[in-house]
Structures are given as C-alpha cells and as structure tokens.
N, C-alpha and C positions, 0 to 999 in steps of 0.2 A: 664377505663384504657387508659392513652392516646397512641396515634400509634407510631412508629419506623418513622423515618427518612424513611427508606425503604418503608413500609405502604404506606406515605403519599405520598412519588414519588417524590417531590422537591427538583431540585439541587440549591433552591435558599438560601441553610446555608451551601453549599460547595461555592458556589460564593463567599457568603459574608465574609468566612476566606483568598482569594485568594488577598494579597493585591495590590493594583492599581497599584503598580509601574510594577508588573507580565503584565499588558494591555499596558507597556510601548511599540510604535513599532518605531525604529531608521530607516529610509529610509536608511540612508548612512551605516549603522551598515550590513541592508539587502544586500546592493547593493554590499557592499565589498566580502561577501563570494559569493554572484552569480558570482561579476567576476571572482575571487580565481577560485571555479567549471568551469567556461565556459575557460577560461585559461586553466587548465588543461585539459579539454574536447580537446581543440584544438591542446594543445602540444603531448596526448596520438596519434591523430590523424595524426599529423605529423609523428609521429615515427612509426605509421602503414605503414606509405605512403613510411619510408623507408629503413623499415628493411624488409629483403628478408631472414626470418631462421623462418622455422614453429613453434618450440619452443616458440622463440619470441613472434609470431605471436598471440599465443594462450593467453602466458600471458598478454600481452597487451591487448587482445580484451575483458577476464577479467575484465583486473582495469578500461578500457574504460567503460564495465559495470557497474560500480562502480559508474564509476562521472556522466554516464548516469540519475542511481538512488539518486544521490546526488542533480543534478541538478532539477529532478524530484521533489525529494521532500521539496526544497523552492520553485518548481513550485506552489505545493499542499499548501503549506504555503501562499501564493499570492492569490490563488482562496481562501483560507478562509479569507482574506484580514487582514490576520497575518504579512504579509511581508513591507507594510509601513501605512501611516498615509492618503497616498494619495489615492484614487482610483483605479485611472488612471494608477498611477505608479503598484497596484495590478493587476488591469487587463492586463496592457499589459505584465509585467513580466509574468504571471503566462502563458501565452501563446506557451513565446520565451521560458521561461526553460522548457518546457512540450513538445516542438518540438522532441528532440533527444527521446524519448521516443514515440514519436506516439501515442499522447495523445491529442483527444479532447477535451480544456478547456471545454467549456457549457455542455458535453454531463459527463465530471467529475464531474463537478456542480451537478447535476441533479443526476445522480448516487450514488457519495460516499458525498458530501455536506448532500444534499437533503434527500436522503433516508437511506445513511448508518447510519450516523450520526442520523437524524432523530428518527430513529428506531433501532438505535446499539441490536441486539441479539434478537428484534422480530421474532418471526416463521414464519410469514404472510408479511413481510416488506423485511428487512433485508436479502438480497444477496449473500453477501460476505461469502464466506466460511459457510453457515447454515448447519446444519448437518440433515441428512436423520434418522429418526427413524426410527425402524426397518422392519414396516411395510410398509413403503414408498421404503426400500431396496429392499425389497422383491419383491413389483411390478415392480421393472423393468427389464427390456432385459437382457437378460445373458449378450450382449454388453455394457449396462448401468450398469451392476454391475461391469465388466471386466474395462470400463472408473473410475468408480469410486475406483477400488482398486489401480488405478495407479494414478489419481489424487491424492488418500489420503492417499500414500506411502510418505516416508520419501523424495523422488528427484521428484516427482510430483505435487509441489507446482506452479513451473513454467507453465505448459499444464493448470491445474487449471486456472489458471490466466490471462493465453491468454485466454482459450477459455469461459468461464465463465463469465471475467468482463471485458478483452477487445474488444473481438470479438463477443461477445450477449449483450452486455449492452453499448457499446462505441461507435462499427464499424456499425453494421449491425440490430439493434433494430428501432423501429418508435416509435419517440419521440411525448408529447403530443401536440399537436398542438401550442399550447401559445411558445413552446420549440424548433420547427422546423424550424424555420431562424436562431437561432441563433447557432444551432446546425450545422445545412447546412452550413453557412459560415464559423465556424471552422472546420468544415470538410475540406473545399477547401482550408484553410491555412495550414492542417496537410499536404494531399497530395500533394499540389504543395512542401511543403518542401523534402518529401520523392523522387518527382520526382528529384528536383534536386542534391539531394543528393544523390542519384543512377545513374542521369548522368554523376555528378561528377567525384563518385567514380570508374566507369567503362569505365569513361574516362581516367582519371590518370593510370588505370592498362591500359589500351590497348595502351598508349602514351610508358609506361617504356616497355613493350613488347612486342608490337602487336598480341598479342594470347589473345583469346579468352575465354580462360581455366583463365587465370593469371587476366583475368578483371575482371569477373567473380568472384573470389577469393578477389578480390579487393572490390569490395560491401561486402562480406561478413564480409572481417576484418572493412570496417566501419561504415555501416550499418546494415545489420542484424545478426551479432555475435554479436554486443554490446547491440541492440534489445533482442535479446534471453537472454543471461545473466540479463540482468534488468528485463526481466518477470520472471525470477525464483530468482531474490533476490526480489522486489516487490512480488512476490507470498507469499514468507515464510515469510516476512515481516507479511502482513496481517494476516497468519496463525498462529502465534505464538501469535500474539495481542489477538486473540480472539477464538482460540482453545485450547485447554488446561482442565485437571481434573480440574482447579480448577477454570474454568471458567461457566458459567452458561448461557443458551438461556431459554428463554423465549416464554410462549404460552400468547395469543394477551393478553384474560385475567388479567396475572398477571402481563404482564410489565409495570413497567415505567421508568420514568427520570432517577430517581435513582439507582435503580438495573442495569440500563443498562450501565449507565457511570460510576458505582462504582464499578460494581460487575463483567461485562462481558467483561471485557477487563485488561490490565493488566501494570507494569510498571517492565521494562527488563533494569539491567546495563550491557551495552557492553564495553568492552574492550577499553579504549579511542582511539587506535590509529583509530577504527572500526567506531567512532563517528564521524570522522573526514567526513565519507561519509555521515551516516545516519540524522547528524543534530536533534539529540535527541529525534526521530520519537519514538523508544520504550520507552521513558516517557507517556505514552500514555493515562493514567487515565487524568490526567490536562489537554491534547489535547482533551478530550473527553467531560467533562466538560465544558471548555468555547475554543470553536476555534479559537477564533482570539485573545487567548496568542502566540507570536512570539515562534519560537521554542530555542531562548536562554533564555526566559526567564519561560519554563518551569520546569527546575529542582527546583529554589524557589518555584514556585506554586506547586508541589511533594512535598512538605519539608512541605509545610503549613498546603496541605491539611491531611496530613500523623498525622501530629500532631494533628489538631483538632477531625479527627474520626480514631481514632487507632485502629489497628486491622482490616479493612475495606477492604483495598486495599492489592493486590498481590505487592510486592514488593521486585524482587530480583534478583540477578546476572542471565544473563541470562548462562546457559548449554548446549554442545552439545546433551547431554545424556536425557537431560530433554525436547527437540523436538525430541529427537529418539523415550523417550518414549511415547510422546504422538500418535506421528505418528503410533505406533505400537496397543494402547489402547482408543484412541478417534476414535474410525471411524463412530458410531454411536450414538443415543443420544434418551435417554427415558424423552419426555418432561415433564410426570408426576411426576418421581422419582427424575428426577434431576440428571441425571448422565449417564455417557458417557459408552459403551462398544467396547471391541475389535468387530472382526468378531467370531471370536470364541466364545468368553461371551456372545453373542447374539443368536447365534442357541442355546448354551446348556441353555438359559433363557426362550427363547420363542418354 
C-alpha cells in the first residue's frame, strides 16, 4: 500500500503546486511599505513627544506598538531573505527594521530561522510555545506551575515571550561557537541603538520639563511602552500559529516535514484594516512551507496550496472567542494521544 504524503514527510509536491511567480521578490515593492512602517513609526513618535494628556499617551503607545510589530515583521521577512532579490539589501534591512524592537538579527537567525522553522512542532527541537505534558507539569515548583498558569492565561502571551524567546534565547543564552561573532556584533548594534534612544528620549522629556519624573515618563511613552506592547502582540502572534486544538506537536519519532508545516501551524483571516500592521504574518501554512515567499505574495501561494491538498490545512477567520478558548483548554498536551487538556481535564485524567 503506498504511504500518505504525510508518511513520507516531503514538502517537495507542496512546493511543486506553489507557482513561481509566488518566489517573485520586488526590492522596491519591499522598500515602499518599510518606508510607509518607519514613517509612521516616526510620526506616532513625534506625537508622543508632543502630547502631554495620559489618555493620549496610552493610545499612542499602543498603535506605536503596532508599527513597532509591523516593522518587525518585514524585518523577519528580510532575515528569511523574503524581503528583496538582493542580499545585501536583506541583511541590512532586516537589522534596521528589527531595531525598534530589540531584536538581534543573527541570534533570530539561529533561533526562529534555524530551529523554529527547522523543527516547527518537534518535542525535542522546537521552542516556541512547546507544551508541557502533563507529567513534565507536574515536576515543577509550585512557582513554575504558578509562571506557567500566567504565561498560558489568555493576557500572558506577552511575559511568555519576553521571557522564553527574548530574554533566554536572544539576550542572555551562549550561542554555538561558529554563531558567536556574529551574534556579539549584533548584540552591540541593538544596544547602542537602545542607548541612544533612551538618551534621547530622556533628554527630550527633561529639556520640555526639567523633572525627572516627566523624563523618565518620557522613555517609557517611546521606548519601553511600545517595547512591551510588541512583546504581547508578537507573543499572541506566535501562540495562536501554533497552539490550538486543532493544532498537533510532535514526539522526535513521528515528525516530519510535513506534519509539521502542514499540520502544526495554521492559516488566520484578520480583519483587513488589522493586516495593515501584520503584513499577512497569519497566512502561515505557505510561510512555513517555503520562507522566502515575500509576505504579498502569500495569499496566492494559500489559494494554491488549499487547492491541490484539500481538507489539509486549518483555514479560517481568525476569533476572539476561539483564543479564549484555547487559552482556557490548551494548557497541556498528551504527546501519545494527540491532544491537548485543560488543567482541570488533566488531574481528573491522570
């Protein structure tokens, strides 16, 4: 009996439906929405610098959130060398839009490239939001169960995601040797950007006030407020791609190519005006598939590969209700059975 697609683990008859013009990548096409993003990044920044009404304040540091994770992710687009035809022009992009974000390109690389990607949904590999069986729960600290109920609560995608992918895996992790120059020097272009953008910005408040209070407030609205905002929509981002009942991980065993980019992740319509930041980031089956489809040109490659294996792919509007309820029913995950439990579905199972 011959095997499944699945079986045999090859994404090379998803490839071969994805047609070539989907590999199309426009340098200029890219360059126009980076500016569009950095444009806006500067003008939201301006209007921080000079509205004095907390209200304001709040919402602006929001949308600045926003185009933070927008610029972000044509940064992400540039490291997969999605973003033009040139190199050069990927690498250095992917550096500059990844700055407002505090994001070191090489050690992304290595991380979400390298390994996420690599290994989407392996147990043994795979990073990114892995779910703890229940036995794995069980071993830990009343404080490590306590981190983990607020991690994998519905508004804890963000803590997640500082501390899990940027701050163990980005900041503070020892890279493999072949990895550590090039890591070390993007390190020193993120911080020096952070220095100066924190002397900046507490210069500009201590110049319109002289108090120390008000400069202080001043880095926050444009630094680390829009910082924390992009860790918790980058958080849920990720978590919604690849948590989910009807999502699947994987013991080393049985993964492969296939199940992992077919099966463990997923494809979410957002609300266009919402697309306007995201840059088609939850089309995410076709980004998982081949990464260096530009991210306009993967809703065709969605359409294509939709058609040739039907029935295959997760494909649907994304819902509030429907990351409420995972948040509330994924916390845990039986890698034998295939399926996810509450905390509760878990004690009364095991």
């Amino acid at each position: 009996m011959p095997k499944t697609l699945a079986e045999e683990g090859s994404l090379a008859p998803v490839r071969k439906v994805i047609p070539k013009s989907c590999y199309y990548r426009s340098t200029k096409h890219s360059l126009a929405y980076a500016g569009r993003d950095l444009f806006a990044y500067i003008a939201i920044l301006s209007a921080l610098i000079m509205v004095h009404n907390w209200w304001a304040d709040i919402i602006l540091i929001v949308v600045c959130g926003l185009v933070v994770s927008a610029l972000f992710i044509l940064g992400h687009d540039a490291s997969h060398s999605a973003f033009s035809e040139y190199k050069w022009v990927n690498s250095t992009l992917s550096r500059i839009l990844m700055l407002p974000s505090l994001h070191i390109q090489a050690a992304w690389d290595l991380g979400h490239n390298r390994i996420h990607h690599g290994f989407t949904a392996r147990r043994d590999m795979d990073f990114v939001w892995r779910p703890y069986s229940v036995e794995e729960y069980l071993e830990l600290t009343k404080f490590g169960r306590l981190r983990h109920r607020i991690e994998w609560s519905w508004a804890g995608s963000g803590i997640y995601y500082l501390r899990e992918v940027w701050w163990n895996k980005m900041i503070t992790f020892t890279p493999p040797k072949r990895w550590t120059k090039a890591i070390k020097k993007d390190k020193r272009l993120v911080l020096a950007w952070l220095a100066f953008a924190s002397v900046a910005a507490i210069s500009v408040g201590w110049f319109q006030s002289h108090n120390w209070l008000s400069a202080t407030w001043m880095w926050i609205k444009l630094v680390g407020g829009p910082f924390m905002i992009f860790t918790q929509i980058i958080g849920w981002t990720v978590y919604v791609h690849h948590v989910g009942p009807e999502i699947t991980w994987w013991n080393r065993q049985e993964w492969n190519r296939w199940r992992a980019q077919m099966e463990s992740t997923t494809i979410l319509r957002l609300p266009k005006v919402l697309n306007i930041f995201f840059h088609n980031i939850f089309i995410h089956v076709p980004h998982h598939v081949e990464m260096q489809i530009p991210w306009y040109q993967l809703p065709q490659a969605a359409q294509e590969i939709e058609k040739a294996f039907p029935g295959t792919v997760v494909d649907k509007a994304f819902k509030i209700r429907d990351y409420l309820f995972s948040t509330r029913t994924c916390k845990l995950y039986d890698y034998e059975k295939k399926c996810w439990f509450s905390y509760k579905a878990a004690k009364v199972s095991y």
